[in-house]
N, C-alpha and C positions, 0 to 999 in steps of 0.2 A: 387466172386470178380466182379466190376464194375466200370468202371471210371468214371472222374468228370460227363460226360453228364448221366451216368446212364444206358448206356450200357450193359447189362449183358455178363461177359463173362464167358460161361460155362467149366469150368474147366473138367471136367465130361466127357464130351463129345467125342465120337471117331470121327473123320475127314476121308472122302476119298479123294482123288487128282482125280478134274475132267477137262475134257479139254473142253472149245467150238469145234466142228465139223462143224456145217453151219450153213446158216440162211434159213429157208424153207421160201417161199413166193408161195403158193399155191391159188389157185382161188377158189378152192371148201373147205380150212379150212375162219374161221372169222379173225382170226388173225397168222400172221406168228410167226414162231417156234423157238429159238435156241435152238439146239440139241447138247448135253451135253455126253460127254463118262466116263465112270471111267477108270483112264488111270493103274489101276493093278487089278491082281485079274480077276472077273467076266467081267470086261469089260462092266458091263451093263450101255443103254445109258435113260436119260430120256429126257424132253422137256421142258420149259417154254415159253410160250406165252407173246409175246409183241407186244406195239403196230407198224402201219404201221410206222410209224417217228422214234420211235427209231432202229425198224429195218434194216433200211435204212442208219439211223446213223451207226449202229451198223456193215452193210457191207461194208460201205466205207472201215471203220476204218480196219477191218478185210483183205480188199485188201490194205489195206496201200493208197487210192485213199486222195489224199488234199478236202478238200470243199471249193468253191469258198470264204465263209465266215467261220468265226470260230462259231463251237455251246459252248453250254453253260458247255461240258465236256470238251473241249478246254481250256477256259477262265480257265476251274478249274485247268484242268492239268500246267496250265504257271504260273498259282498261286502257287500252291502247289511247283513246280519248283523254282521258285525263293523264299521260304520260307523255302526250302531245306528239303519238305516233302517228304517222301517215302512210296508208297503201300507197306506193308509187304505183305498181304492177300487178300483174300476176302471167305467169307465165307456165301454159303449158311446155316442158322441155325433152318428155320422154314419151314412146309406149311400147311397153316389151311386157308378151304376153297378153296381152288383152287387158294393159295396165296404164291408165294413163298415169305421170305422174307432174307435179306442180312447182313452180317456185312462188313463193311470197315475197315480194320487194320490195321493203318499209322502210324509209326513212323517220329518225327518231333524234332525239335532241342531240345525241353523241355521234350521228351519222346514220348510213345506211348501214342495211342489216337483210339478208336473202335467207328465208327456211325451205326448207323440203316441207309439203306439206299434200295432203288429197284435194285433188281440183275440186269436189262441191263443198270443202270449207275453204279454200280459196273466198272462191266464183258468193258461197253465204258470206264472207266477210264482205266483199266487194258491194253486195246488195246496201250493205247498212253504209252507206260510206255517205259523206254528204256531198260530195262530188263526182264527179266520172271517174273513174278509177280504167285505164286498159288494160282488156283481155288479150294477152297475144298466144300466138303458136308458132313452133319451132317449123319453118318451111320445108321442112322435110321429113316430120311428121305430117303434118299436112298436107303436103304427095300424099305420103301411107293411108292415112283414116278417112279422106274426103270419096266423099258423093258429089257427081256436079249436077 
C-alpha cells in the first residue's frame, strides 16, 4: 500500500514504541546524539546523529524553551495547525549506511497522508504537538542499531 506521494507503507512490518531520552552534545563525538529507548520489552536504547543546529533546535523544543524567532518546524507546525493537520506517528523505517530514515503519519481533513522525511524534523515536529504523538521503530532495525 502507498499513497498519493508514493510513500510506501509497509504493512508487514512490526513497530517498537521509542522514546527521545536526551540530546548528548559532547566535545570528543563529531556530532551530537539523540538517544532513543524502547519504552517495553528490552528497554534497549540506540542513537542517531544530528547536526549541531538541529540539535540545538531540538533541546530547546525538548525544555519547552520559546526561540526568540520562529524556525522552519514552527512555521510548519502553525500551518499544519490551522489546516487542522494532525501527527498520528512517526516512524523510523530504515537504516542503510549510517542513515536513519523516517516516515511522517498525518492525518488531515481529506484523510491520511505518510512523507519521507529526516527523523530530527520528525522527532522537532513531534515536540511541538499538543498531544503525545508516537515514536516507533521498525523491529528489525531495532535488532540492527540497539545497545542493551
Amino acid at each position: 500500500m502507498s499513497d498519493v506521494n508514493g510513500v510506501p507503507l509497509d504493512t508487514e512490518a512490526v513497530f517498537r514504541v521509542i522514546t527521545l531520552v536526551d540530546i548528548s552534545f559532547h566535545l570528543t563525538d563529531a556530532t551530537p546524539h539523540l538517544r532513543f529507548v524502547e519504552t517495553e520489552g528490552e528497554h534497549r536504547t540506540f542513537n542517531i546523529s544530528v547536526s549541531v543546529h538541529d540539535a540545538q533546535q531540538l533541546a530547546a523544543a525538548l525544555a519547552g524553551q520559546p526561540r526568540p524567532r520562529p524556525q522552519s518546524v514552527d512555521i510548519l507546525h502553525l500551518i499544519m495547525s490551522e489546516l487542522r493537520c494532525h501527527v498520528i506517528a512517526v516512524r523510523l523505517v530504515r537504516f542503510e549506511h549510517g542513515v536513519f530514515f523516517a516516515e511522517l503519519d498525518i492525518m488531515t481533513p481529506n484523510g491520511r497522508r505518510v512523507f519521507d522525511c529526516r527523523p530530527s524534523d520528525a522527532v522537532a515536529l513531534v515536540l511541538r504537538q499538543p498531544t503525545d504523538v508516537p515514536m516507533l521503530i521498525d523491529a528489525d532495525v531495532l535488532d540492527r542499531v540497539s545497545r542493551n
